[in-house]
C-alpha positions as a Markdown table, in Angstrom:
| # | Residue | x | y | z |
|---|---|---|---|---|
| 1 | Unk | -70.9 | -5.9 | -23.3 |
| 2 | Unk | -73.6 | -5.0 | -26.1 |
| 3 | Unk | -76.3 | -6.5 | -25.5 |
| 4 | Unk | -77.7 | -8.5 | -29.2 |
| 5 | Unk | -80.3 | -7.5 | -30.6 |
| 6 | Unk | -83.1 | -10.4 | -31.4 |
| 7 | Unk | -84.2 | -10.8 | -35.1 |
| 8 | Unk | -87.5 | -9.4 | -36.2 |
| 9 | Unk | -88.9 | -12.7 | -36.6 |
| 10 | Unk | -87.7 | -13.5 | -33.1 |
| 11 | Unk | -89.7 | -9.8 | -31.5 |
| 12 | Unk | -92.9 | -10.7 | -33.7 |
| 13 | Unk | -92.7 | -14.4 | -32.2 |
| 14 | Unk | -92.2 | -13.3 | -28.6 |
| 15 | Unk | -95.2 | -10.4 | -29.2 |
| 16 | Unk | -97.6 | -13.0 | -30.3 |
| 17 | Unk | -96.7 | -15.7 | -27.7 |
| 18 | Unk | -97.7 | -12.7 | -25.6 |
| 19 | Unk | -100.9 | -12.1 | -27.0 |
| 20 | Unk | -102.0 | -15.9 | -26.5 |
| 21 | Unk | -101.3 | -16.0 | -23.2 |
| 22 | Unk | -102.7 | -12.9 | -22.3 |
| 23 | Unk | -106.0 | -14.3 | -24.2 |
| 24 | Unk | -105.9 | -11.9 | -26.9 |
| 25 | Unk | -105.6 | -14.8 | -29.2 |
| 26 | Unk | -108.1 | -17.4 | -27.3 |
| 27 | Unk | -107.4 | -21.1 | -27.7 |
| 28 | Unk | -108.7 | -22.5 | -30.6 |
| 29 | Unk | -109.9 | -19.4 | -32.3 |
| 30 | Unk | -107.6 | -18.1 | -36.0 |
| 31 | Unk | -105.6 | -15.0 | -35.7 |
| 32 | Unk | -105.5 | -12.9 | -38.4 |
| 33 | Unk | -103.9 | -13.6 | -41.6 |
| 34 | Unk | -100.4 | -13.3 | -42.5 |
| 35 | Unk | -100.9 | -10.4 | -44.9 |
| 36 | Unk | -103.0 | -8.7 | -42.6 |
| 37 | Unk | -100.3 | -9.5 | -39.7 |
| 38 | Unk | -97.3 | -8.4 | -42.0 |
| 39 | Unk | -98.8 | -4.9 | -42.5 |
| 40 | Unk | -99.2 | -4.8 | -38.9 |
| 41 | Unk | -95.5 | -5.3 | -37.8 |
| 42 | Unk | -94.4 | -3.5 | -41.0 |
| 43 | Unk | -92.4 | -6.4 | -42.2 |
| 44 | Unk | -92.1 | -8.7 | -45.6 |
| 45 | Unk | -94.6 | -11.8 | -46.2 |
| 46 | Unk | -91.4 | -14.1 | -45.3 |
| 47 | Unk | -90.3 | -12.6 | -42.1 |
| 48 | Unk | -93.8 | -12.9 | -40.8 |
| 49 | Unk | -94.3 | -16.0 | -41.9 |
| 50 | Unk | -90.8 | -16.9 | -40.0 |
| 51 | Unk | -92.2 | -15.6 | -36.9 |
| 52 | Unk | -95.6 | -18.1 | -36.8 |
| 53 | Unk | -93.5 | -21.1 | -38.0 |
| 54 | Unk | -91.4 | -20.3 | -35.1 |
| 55 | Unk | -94.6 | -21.0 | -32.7 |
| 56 | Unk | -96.1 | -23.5 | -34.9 |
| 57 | Unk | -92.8 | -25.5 | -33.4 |
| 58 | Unk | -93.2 | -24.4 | -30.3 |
| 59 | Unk | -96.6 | -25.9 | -30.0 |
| 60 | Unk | -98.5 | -23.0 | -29.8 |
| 61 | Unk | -99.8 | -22.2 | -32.8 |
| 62 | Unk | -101.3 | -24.9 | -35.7 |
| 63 | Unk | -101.8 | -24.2 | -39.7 |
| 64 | Unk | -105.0 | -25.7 | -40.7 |
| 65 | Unk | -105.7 | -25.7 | -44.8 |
| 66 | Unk | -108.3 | -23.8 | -46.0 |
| 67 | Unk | -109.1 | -22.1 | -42.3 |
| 68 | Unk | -105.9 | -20.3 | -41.3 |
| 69 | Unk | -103.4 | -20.6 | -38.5 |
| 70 | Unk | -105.0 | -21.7 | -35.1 |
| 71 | Unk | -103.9 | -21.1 | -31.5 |
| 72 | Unk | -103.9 | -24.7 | -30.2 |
| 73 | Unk | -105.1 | -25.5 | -26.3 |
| 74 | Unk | -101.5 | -26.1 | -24.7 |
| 75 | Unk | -101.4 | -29.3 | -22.5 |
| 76 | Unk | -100.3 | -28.4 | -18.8 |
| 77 | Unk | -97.5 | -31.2 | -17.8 |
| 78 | Unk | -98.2 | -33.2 | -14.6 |
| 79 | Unk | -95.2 | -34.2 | -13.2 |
| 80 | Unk | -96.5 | -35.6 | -10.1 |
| 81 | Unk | -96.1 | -38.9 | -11.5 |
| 82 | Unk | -92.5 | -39.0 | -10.4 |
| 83 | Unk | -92.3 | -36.4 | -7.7 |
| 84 | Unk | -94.1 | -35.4 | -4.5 |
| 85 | Unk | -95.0 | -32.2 | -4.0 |
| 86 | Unk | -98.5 | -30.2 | -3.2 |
| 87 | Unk | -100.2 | -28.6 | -6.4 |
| 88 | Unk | -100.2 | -25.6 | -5.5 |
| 89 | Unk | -95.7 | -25.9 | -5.5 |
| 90 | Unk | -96.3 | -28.0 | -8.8 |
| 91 | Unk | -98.8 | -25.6 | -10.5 |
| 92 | Unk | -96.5 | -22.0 | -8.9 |
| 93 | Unk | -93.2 | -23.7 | -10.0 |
| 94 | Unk | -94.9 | -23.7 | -13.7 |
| 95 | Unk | -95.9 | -20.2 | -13.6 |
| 96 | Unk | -99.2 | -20.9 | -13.4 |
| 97 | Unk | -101.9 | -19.2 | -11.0 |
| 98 | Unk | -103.2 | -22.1 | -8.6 |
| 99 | Unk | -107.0 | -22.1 | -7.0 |
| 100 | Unk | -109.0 | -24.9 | -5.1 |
| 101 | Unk | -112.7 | -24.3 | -4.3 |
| 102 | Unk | -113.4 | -26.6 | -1.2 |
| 103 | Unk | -116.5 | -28.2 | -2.1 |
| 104 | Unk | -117.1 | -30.9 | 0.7 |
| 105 | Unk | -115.3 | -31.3 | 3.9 |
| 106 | Unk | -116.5 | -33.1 | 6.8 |
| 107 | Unk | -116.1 | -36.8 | 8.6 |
| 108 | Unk | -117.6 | -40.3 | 6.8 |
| 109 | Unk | -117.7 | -43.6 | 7.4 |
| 110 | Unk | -115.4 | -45.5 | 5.6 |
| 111 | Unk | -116.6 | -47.1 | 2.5 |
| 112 | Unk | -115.2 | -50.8 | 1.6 |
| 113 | Unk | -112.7 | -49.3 | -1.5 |
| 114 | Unk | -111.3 | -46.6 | 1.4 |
| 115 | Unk | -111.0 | -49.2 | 4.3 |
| 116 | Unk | -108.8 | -51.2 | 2.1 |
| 117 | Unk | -106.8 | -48.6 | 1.0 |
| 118 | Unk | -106.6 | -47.1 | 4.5 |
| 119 | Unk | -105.5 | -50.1 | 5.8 |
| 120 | Unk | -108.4 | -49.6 | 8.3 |
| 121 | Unk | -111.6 | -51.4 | 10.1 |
| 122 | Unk | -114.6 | -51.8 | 7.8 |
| 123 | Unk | -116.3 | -48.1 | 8.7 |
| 124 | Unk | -114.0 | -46.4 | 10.4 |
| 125 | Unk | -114.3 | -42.6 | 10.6 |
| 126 | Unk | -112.0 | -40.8 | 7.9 |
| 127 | Unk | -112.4 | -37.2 | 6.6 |
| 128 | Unk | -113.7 | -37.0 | 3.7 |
| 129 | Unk | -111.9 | -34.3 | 1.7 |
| 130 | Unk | -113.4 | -33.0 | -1.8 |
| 131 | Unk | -111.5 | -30.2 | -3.7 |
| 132 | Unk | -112.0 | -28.6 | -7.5 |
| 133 | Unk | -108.4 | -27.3 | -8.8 |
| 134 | Unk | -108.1 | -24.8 | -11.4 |
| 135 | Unk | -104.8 | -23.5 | -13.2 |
| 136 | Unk | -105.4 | -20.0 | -14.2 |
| 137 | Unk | -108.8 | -20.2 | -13.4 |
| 138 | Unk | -109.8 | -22.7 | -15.0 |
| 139 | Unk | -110.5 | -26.0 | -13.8 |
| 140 | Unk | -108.2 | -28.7 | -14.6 |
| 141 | Unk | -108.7 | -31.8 | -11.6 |
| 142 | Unk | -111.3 | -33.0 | -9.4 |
| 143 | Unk | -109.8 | -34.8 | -5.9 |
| 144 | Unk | -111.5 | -36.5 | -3.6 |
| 145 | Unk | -109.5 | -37.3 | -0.6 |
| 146 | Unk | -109.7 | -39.4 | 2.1 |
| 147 | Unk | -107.8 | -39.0 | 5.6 |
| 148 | Unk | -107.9 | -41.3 | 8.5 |
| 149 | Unk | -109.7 | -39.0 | 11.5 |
| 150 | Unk | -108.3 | -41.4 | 14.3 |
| 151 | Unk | -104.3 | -40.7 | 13.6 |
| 152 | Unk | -104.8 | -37.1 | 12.8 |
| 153 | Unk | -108.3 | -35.6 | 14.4 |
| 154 | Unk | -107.2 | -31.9 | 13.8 |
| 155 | Unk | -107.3 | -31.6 | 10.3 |
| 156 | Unk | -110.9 | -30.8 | 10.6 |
| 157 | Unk | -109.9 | -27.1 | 12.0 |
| 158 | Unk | -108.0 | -26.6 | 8.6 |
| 159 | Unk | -109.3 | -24.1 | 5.9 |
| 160 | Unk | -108.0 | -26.6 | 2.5 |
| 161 | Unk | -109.5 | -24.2 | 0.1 |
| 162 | Unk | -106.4 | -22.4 | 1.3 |
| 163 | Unk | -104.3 | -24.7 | 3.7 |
| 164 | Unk | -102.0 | -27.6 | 1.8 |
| 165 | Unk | -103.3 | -30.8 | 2.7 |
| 166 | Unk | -99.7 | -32.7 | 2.5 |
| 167 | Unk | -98.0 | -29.5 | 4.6 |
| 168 | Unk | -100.6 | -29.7 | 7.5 |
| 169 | Unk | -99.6 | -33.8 | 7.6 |
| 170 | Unk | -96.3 | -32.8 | 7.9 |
| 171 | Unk | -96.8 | -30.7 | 10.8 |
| 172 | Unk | -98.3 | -33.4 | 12.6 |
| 173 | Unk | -95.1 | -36.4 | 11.5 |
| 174 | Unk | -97.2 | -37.4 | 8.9 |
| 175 | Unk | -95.6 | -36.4 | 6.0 |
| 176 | Unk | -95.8 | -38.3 | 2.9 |
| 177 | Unk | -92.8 | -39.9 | 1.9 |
| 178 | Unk | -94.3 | -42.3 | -0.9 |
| 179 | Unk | -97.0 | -42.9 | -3.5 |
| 180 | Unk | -98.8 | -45.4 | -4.9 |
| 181 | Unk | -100.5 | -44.7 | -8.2 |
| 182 | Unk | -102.8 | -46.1 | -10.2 |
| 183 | Unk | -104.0 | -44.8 | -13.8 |
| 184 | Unk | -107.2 | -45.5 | -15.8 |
| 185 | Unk | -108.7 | -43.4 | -18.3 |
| 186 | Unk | -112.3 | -43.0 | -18.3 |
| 187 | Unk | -115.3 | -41.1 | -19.3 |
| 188 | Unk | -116.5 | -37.8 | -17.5 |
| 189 | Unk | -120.0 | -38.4 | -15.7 |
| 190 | Unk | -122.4 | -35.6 | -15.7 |
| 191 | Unk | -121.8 | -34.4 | -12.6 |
| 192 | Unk | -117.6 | -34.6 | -13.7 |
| 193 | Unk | -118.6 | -33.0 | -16.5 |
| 194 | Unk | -120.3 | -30.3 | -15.0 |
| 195 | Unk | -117.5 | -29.2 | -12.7 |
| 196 | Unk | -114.7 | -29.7 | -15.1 |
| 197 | Unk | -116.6 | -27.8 | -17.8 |
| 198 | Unk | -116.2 | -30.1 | -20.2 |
| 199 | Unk | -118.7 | -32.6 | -22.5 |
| 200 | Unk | -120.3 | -35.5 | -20.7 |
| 201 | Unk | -118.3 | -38.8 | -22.1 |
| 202 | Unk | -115.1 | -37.1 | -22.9 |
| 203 | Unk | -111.8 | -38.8 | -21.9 |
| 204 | Unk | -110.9 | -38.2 | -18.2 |
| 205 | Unk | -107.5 | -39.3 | -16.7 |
| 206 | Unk | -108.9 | -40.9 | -13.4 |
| 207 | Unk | -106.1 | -41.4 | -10.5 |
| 208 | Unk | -106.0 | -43.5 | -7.6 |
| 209 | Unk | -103.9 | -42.7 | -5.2 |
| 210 | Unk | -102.1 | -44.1 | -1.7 |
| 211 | Unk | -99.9 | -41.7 | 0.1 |
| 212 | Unk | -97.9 | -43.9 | 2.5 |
| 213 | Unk | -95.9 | -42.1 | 5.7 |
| 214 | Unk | -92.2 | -43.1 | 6.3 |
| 215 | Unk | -93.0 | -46.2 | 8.3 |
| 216 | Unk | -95.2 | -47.4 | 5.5 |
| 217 | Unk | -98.9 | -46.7 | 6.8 |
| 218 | Unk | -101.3 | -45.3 | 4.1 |
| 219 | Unk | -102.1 | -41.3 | 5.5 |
| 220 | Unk | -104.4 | -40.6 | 2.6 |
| 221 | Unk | -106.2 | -42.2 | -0.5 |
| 222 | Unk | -107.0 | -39.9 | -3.3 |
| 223 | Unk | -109.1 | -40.5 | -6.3 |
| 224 | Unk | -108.7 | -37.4 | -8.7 |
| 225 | Unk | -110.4 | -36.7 | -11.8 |
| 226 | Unk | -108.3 | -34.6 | -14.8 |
| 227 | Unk | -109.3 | -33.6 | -17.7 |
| 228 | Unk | -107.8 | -35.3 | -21.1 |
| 229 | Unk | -107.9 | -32.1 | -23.0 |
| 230 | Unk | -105.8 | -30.0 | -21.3 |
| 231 | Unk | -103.6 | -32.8 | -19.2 |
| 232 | Unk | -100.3 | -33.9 | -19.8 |
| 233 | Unk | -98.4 | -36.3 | -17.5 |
| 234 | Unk | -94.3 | -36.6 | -17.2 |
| 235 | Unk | -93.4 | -40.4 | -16.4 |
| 236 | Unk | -89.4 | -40.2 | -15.2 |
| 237 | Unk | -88.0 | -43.7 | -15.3 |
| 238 | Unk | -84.8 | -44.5 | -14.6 |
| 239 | Unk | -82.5 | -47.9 | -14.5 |
């Protein structure tokens, strides 16, 4: 069977979709004209212009009067909201790079907000978990997790820069079989700021989180920070 050929507009398209995510075209920077683009590809005014409208429906590229055509920052979609899986399986399945830089990890007492949510005594010992994620290297969430040390006192020999938190519960029966979630939105702190690379005050998606094993007992309780620029999140409901 012969194999069709793809329009011209379609190769052009495909070539510049390229170049964005490659970061020849950075986010929210103008590529080059459609005259100067059309000489380029050696092709007619219209045909080029076919190819950009093409992405300007994708999402990937916006016209702005008077300035040009500019690549827009393209949300990542969160879909944790109605599934359970680790980030780094979320983030892989999207094909995007995944990286966590461990940036605390050792055992607390439990404050008032984690007790409660731990279902435990008023300062009992949890590990105290706090991880910066990034997608493509750049960061995207700040979690801050909390574990109870009395049900699973191992977890302190785990690497979690590299080691799946939710897979090493699993190994021990602990595996998370529900969530709780709770969504505010909020704005970034300095020190949030800081690590997410974005502006002190700007819109933060800030999660609170119960993981709950199959006979109901709360395993972990997460707070994580995203950031609203570049942040998306899937809600699947069904009747």
């Amino acid at each position: 069977m012969v194999k069709k050929e793809l329009p011209k507009y379609q190769v052009i398209a495909n070539d510049l979709l390229n170049k964005i995510q490659t970061g020849i075209y950075a986010q929210n920077t103008i590529i080059p004209p459609e005259t100067e683009l059309a000489d380029k590809y050696q092709v007619s005014r219209p045909t080029m212009r076919q190819a950009i409208s093409l992405l300007v429906n994708q999402g990937y590229l916006e016209r702005r009067r008077k300035r040009g055509t500019l690549v827009k920052k393209v949300k990542i979609e969160q879909e944790f909201t109605h599934l359970i899986e680790s980030y780094s399986e979320e983030m892989s399945a999207k094909g995007i790079y995944p990286k966590t830089n461990l940036l605390y990890f050792d055992e607390e007492k439990a404050t008032p907000e984690v007790s409660k949510n731990l279902k435990l005594p008023e300062k009992a010992l949890v590990f105290k978990l706090v991880r910066l994620r990034y997608a493509n290297d750049q960061p995207i969430v700040l979690v801050t997790t909390y574990v109870p040390k009395q049900r699973i006192p191992e977890l302190i020999n785990y690497n979690f820069a590299q080691d799946s938190l939710y897979s090493t519960l699993e190994k021990y029966h602990l595996k998370v079989t529900q969530v709780i979630r709770k969504l505010e939105v909020m704005e970034a702190d300095e020190t949030t700021a800081n690590l997410l690379n974005i502006a002190v005050n700007k819109p933060i998606f800030y999660f609170h989180t119960q993981g709950l094993t199959a006979d109901e007992q709360p395993i972990e309780y997460s707070i994580a920070k995203y950031r609203g620029d570049i942040n998306s999140f899937v809600i699947d409901v069904q009747r």
